[in-house]
TIDO-526880 format. One record per residue (C-alpha): z, x, y. Coordinates in Angstrom, 2 decimals. Example, Ala and Ser with C-alpha at 12.3 -4.5 7.8 and 13.67 -1.06 7.14 Angstrom:
! residues 2
[[7.80,12.30,-4.50]]
[[7.14,13.67,-1.06]]
***
This chain:
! residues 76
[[-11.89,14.26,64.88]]
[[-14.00,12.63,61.55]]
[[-16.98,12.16,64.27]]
[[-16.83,16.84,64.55]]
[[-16.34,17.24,61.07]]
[[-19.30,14.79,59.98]]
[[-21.43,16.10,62.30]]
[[-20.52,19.92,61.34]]
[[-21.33,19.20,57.78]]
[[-24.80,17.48,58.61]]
[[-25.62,20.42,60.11]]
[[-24.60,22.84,57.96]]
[[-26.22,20.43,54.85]]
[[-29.62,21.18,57.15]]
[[-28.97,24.81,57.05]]
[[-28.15,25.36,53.26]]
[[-31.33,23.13,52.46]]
[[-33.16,25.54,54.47]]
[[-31.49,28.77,53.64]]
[[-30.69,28.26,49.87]]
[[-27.20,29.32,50.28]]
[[-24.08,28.09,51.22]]
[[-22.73,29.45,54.35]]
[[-20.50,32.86,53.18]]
[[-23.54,33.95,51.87]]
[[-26.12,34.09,54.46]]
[[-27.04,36.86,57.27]]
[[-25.37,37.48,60.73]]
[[-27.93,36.30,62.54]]
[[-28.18,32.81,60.59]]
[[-24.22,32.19,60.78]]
[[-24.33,32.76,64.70]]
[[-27.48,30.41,64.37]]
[[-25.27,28.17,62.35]]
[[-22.72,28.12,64.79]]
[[-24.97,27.40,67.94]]
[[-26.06,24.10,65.81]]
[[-22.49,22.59,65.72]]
[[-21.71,23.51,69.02]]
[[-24.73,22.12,70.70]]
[[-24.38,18.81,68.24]]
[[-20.27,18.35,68.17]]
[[-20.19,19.36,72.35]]
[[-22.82,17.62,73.56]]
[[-23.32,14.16,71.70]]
[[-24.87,11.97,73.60]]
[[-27.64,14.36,75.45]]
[[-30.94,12.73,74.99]]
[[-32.17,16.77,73.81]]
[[-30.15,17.72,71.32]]
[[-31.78,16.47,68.62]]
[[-34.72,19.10,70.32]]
[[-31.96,22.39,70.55]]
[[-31.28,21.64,66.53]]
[[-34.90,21.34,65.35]]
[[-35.40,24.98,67.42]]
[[-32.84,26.05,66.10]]
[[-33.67,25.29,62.59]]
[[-37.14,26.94,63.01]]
[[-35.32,30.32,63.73]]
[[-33.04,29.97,60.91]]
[[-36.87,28.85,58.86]]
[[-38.36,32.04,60.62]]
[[-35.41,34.13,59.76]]
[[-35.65,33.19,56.14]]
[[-39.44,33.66,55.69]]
[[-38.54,37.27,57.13]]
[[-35.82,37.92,54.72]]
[[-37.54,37.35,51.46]]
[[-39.84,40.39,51.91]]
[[-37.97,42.38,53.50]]
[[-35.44,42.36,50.56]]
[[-38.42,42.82,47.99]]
[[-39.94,45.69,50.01]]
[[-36.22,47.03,49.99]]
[[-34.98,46.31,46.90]]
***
């Protein structure tokens, strides 16, 4: 059980570098990102790929972010 939980909270420490935010506070679409990331890294942790699946996965929560920011400023 410590080997799930310290890999959950590297990958959540990846997404509130990226996001700026702890977890409560970020958009649908990044929590379900979020949640893809742990499962892929806590179910599967010795597939030679993972480490690819995250770093995709990071991009879209990057992407998602870079969308956000004007979006809320045109909105706002």
């Amino acid at each position: 059980m410590g080997d799930f939980v310290q890999t959950c909270k590297q990958v959540d420490a990846q997404f509130d570098r990226i996001m700026g935010t702890p977890s409560m506070n970020e958009p649908e679409a990044v929590m379900l990102i979020r949640a893809a990331a742990r499962m892929i890294m806590t179910t599967y942790p010795e597939h030679c790929r993972r480490g690819l699946a995250l770093a995709d996965l990071l991009s879209s929560a990057e992407h998602l972010k870079s969308i956000q920011i004007p979006h809320a400023r045109l909105h706002g």
